[in-house]
N, C-alpha and C positions, 0 to 999 in steps of 0.2 A: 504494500500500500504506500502511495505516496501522500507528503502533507496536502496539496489539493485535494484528492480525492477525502483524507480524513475530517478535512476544512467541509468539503461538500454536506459528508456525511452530518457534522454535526449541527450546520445550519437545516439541514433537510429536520433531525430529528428536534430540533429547537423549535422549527416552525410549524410541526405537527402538533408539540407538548400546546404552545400557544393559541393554535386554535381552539383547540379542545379545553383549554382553558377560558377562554372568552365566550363558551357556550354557555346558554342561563340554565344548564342543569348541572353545572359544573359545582362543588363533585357528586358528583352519585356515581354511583355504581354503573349503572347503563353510560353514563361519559367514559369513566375508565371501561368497560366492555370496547366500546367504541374506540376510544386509543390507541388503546391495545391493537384493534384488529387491524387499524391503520398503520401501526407499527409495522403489525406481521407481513402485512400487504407491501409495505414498503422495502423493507431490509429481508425479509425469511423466503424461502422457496419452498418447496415442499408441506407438508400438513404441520399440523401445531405440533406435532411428537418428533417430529427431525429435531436436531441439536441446532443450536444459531449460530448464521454462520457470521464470520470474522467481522464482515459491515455491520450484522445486530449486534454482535458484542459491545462494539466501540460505540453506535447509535443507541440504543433503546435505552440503558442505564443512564445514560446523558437526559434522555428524554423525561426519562420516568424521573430522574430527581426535579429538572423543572418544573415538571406537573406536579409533585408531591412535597415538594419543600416548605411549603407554607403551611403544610397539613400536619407537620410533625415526623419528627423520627422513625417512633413506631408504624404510622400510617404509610410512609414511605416503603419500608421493610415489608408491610404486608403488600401493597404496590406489587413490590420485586418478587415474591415471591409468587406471589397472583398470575404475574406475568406470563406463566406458561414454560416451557420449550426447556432449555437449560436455566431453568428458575434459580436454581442454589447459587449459579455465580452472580446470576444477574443482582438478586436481592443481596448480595455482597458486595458488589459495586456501586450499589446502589445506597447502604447503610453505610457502607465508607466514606461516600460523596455528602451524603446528608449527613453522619454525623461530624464531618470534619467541620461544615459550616453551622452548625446550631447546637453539637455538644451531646452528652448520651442523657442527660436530665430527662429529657421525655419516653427513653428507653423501657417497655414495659418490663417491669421490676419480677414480674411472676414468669415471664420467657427466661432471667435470668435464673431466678430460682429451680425454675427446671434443669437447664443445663445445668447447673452446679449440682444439684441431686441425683442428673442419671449420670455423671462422669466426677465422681468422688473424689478419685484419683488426683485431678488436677485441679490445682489454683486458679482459677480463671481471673477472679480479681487481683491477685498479687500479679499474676501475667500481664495483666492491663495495664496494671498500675505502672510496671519495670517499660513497658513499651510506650507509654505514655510521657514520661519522663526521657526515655530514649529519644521518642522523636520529636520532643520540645529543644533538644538541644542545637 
């Protein structure tokens, strides 16, 4: 991929997030339905169960924090994860993007809970906390 084509990419997925945002049923569910599918139709080939390919990667995460950033962290994340197709990265590029600009304070607290209950093992919040301070530096 070159930066044009990625420059393309990202104005395309910007200006899809914005329409769908200046719609008066924006948000509901049937507008995200709708985004969504506008997405698919843009960047995906194949039925909703193929993996995305390399232009939705870079495109739709982009998109979806646009349309989702105002809605909160957690709203975002389920966004991503809603998504469809290769959801797990998407909703991780997606919580990354939105939490780096608004912070994990709106982070539902019970998603954390669970993870730390079904993987014992590990520290999650000491881990956060070490990589947080890593990349303040």
């Amino acid at each position: 991929l070159n930066a044009e084509y990625v420059d393309s990419l990202i104005d395309v997925s910007l200006s899809i997030s914005s329409e769908y945002k200046e719609r008066e049923d924006y948000p509901s569910r049937e507008n995200y339905i709708n985004f969504v599918t506008e997405l698919h139709t843009r960047f995906a080939i194949g039925n909703v169960w193929h993996m995305c390919t390399c232009e939705e990667m870079l495109a739709a995460p982009l998109a979806i924090v646009d349309y989702a950033l105002s809605q909160g962290l957690s709203t975002s994340i389920e966004m991503g994860v809603n998504y469809g197709r290769d959801n797990d990265t998407v909703a991780s590029f997606v919580a990354s993007i939105v939490g780096a600009f608004i912070g994990v304070d709106d982070l539902n607290q019970h998603w954390i809970a669970t993870i730390v209950k079904a993987n014992p093992q590990y520290d999650f919040i000491a881990s956060s906390t070490q990589l947080s301070k890593i990349a303040s530096k």
